[in-house]
N, C-alpha and C positions, 0 to 999 in steps of 0.2 A: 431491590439493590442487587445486580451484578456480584457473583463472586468471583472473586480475583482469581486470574487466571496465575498457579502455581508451577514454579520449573519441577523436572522430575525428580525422586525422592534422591538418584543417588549424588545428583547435580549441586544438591545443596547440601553433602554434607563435607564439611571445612577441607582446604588441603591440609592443613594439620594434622588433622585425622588418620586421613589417608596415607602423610607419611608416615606417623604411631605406627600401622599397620604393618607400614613395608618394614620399620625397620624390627619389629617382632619378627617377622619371617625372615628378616637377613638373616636375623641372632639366633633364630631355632636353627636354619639350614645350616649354617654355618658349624654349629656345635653339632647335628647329625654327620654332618661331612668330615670332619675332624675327626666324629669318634668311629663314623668308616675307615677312615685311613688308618688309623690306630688297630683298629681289629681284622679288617679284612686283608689286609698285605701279606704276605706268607714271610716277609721280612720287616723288618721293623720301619716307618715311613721316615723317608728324609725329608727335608728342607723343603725341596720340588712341589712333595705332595700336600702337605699342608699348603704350600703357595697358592698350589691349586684347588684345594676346597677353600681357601678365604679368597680368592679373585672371583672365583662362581658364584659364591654366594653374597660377602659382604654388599656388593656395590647394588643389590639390591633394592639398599636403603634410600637410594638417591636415584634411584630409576625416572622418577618422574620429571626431576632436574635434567638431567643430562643423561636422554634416553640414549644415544649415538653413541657416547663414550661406554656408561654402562654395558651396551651390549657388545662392544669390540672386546672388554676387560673380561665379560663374561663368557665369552667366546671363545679366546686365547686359553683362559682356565679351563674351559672343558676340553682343552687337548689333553690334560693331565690327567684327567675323571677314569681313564679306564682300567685303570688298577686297584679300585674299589668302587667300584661299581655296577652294579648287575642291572638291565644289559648293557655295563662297561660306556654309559654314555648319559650328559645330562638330562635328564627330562621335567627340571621343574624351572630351574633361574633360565637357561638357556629359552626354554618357550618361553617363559613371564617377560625376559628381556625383547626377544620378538616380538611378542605381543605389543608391546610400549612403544615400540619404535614404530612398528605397524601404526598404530595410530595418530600419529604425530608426520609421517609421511610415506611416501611409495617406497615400502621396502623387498622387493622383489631381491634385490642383490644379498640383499641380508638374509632371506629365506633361502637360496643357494649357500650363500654359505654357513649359515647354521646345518643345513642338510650335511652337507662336506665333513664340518666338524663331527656331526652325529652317524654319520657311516661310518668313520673310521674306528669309529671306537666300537662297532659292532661288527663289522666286516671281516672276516678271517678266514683262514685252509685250511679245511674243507670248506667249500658256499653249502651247509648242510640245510637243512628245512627250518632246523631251530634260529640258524643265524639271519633266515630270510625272513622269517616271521620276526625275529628282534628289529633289521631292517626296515620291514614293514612298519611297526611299531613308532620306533622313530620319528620313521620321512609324516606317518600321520599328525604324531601330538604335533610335529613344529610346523607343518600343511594348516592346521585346527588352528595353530597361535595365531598365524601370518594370516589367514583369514578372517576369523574373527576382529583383531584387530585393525584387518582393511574396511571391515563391514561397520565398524563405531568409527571409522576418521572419516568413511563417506558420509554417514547417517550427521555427524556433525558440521561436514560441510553443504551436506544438502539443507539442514536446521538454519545454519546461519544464513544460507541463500536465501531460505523461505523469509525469516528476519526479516532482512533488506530490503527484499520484496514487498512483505509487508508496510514498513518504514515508506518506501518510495509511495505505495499504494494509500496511505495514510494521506502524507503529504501532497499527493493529487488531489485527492479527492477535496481537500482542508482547501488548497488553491482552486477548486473548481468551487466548492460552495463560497468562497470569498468574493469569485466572479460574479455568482449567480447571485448572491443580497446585492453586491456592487450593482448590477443590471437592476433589478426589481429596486432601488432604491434610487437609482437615474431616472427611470419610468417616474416612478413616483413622483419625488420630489419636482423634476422637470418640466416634466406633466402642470404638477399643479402652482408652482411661481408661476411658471408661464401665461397658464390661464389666469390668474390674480394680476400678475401684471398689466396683462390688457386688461381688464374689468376695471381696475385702479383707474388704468387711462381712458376709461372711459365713461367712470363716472367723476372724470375732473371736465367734461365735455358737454356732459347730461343734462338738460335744462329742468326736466320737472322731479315733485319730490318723488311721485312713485317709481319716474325711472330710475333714478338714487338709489329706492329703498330696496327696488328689484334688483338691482346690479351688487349692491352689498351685502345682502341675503345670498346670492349667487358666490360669493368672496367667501363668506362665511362656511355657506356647504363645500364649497372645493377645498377649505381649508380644512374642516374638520375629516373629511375623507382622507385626508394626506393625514393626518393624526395617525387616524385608525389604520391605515395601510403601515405606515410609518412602526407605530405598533405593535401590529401582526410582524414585522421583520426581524425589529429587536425580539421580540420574542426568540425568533429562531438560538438568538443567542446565547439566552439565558438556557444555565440546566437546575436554577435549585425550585421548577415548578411553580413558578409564582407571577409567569408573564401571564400578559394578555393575547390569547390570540383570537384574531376575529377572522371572520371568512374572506377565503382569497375573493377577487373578483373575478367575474364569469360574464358570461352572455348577455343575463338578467341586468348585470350592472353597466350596459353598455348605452342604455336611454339613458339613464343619469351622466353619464360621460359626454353625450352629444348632446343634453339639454345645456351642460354646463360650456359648452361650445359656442353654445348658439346665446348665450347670455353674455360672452365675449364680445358679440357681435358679430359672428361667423353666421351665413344662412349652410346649417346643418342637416341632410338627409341621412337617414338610417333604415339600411333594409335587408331585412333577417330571414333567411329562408333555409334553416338546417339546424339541426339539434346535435353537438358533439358530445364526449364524457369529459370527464372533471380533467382529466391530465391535461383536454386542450382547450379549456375554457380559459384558461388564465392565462394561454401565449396569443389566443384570441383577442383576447382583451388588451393584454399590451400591444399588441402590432396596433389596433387603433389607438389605444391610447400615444405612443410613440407618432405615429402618423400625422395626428392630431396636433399634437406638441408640435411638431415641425412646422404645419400651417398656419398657425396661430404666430409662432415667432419669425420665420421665413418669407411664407409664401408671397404676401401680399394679395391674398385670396377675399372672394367675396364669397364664392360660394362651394361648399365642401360634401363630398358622398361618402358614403361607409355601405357596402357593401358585403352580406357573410352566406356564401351560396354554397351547397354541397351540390355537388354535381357528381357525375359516374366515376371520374378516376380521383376523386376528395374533394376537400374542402378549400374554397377561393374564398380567401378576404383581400379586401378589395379599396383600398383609401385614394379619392384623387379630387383633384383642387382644379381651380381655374385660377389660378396666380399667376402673377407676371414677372414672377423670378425664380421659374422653374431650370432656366439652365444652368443657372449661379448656386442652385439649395448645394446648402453644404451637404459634407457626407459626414457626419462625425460618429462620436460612440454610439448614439442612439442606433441610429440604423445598422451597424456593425451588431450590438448587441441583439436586434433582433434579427439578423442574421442566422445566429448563435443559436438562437431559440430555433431557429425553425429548421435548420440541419441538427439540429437534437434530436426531432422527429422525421428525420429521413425528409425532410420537405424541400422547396424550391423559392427562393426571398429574389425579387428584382426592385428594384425603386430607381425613378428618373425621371427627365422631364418627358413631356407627353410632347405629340408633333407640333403641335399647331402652341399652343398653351396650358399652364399647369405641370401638375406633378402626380404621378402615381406612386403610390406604394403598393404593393401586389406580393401576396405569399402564397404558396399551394399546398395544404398539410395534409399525407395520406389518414385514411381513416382505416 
């Protein structure tokens, strides 16, 4: 059993939480800023300066809410910061509120003006060493905020992309194996009424008992293959490990397909000269079996070839009829779905009638 694939630790824990948090640190800032203003003034603070350590800090608490306003409010406050505070500029709510904004969207305008507000409150006469290094300082932490929080709004838009991605890639795939049972279960089933129904009609025609008994023996086996193939499919669909799966068909199963052909009453030739691997034994098989189907229902054929030749540039499989309604065969999903198969494999599918009479089916699969 798969274990579940988990979001990262700090993803999952509550916004609750996370406001708890902010609003502890509004309350601690706030009550340090306060009690700067109160000590560090060389006069006693007015009105202003309290204003401005509770608009710096308070709004904190709701950063996460309303990053944009937060950080305008926090912004304006730190015009007032430089009368207590060493170096005379904010350097904790001012970045945090950058930060949050940063990641929620492109804030380049807001990293200007945070800088703005954070020079002026260090900037003075004399431009001495001390005041370029506080400068320095500054333009850094709120450089550090606005980046870092560019680097978690990309990384979260690249996450979500990947998502999507994923979801779409899902969804194809789901819609492409829907195609592919639909296909293998066309072959099948199609395949084998077809065959059953002429057998049917033909043993309402049959004069003796043994041709009876061969014709419905012949019914019997084509039916119980459609079982087992049938089978094998639904399986694919089951996950709690309790289907049947039997083996695809192949090569080996392609005399049983053309004996049950020729029990139809088709004069069936088959002739095999190449040995493939397993990926293309089974599109092998379908393209005659499809082929097949068609001639049996269509052609008005007497007599049918299967042909599987590897030759120098791959492998030729080869289905053609001498029927006399080869300009009229339909084109329907059969032949489309092997199609399908055989540009799977990089190959080359033609089907049509032939000059004189008949019908060809013809694919060419690299090896």
């Amino acid at each position: 059993m798969r274990e579940q694939i988990r979001p990262p630790l700090l993803s999952r824990v509550p916004t609750w939480a996370w406001v708890t948090v902010d609003v502890g640190i509004a309350a601690f800032l706030a009550a340090a800023f306060v009690g700067l203003a109160t000590t560090r003034n060389d006069v006693p603070p007015d009105l202003l300066d309290y204003a401005a350590a509770l608009a710096t800090s308070l709004p904190i608490a709701v950063r996460r809410f309303w990053p944009r306003v937060v950080f305008v409010i926090v912004l304006i406050g730190g015009l007032g910061m430089r009368e207590f505070l060493l170096p005379h500029a904010d350097l904790l709510c001012l970045p945090l509120a950058l930060y949050t904004l940063a990641t929620r969207r492109s804030a380049v305008v807001a990293l200007l003006a945070a800088a703005a507000v954070g020079a002026q409150g260090v900037v003075e006469s004399p431009f001495t060493g001390i005041v370029r290094e506080r400068l320095g300082l500054v333009l850094a932490i709120l450089v550090a905020a606005w980046a870092v929080g560019t680097a978690v709004r990309q990384r979260r838009l690249y996450t979500e992309r990947l998502a999507v991605h994923a979801e779409e890639r899902v969804r194809a795939e789901a819609a492409e194996e829907r195609l592919r049972i639909a296909r293998e279960l066309h072959d099948v089933i199609g395949h084998s009424l077809s065959t059953i129904a002429v057998q049917a009609g033909v043993a309402g025609h049959v004069g003796t008992a043994e041709q009876m008994s061969r014709t419905l023996a012949s019914i019997e086996e084509t039916s119980r293959s459609a079982l087992r193939e049938t089978r094998r499919l639904l399986g694919v669909l089951r996950d709690d490990g309790e289907a049947e799966f039997a083996p695809a068909p192949g090569l080996a199963d392609l005399a049983a397909l053309v004996e049950r052909t020729r029990a139809a009453g088709l004069e069936a030739e088959l002739a095999i000269d190449a040995e493939v691997g397993e990926e293309l034994e089974l599109t092998v098989y379908r393209i005659v079996q499809e082929a097949l189907t068609n001639v049996l229902k269509h052609a008005g054929a007497r007599h049918v070839r299967v042909r599987v030749e590897r030759q120098r540039d791959g492998l030729v499989v080869e289905v053609t009829d001498d029927g006399t309604r080869g300009q009229e065969r339909p084109y329907g999903h059969g032949l489309t779905g092997l199609r399908e198969r055989v540009r799977a494999f990089g190959g080359q599918f033609e089907a049509g009638a032939r000059p004189l009479r008949g019908f060809r089916v013809k694919a060419r699969l690299p090896l």
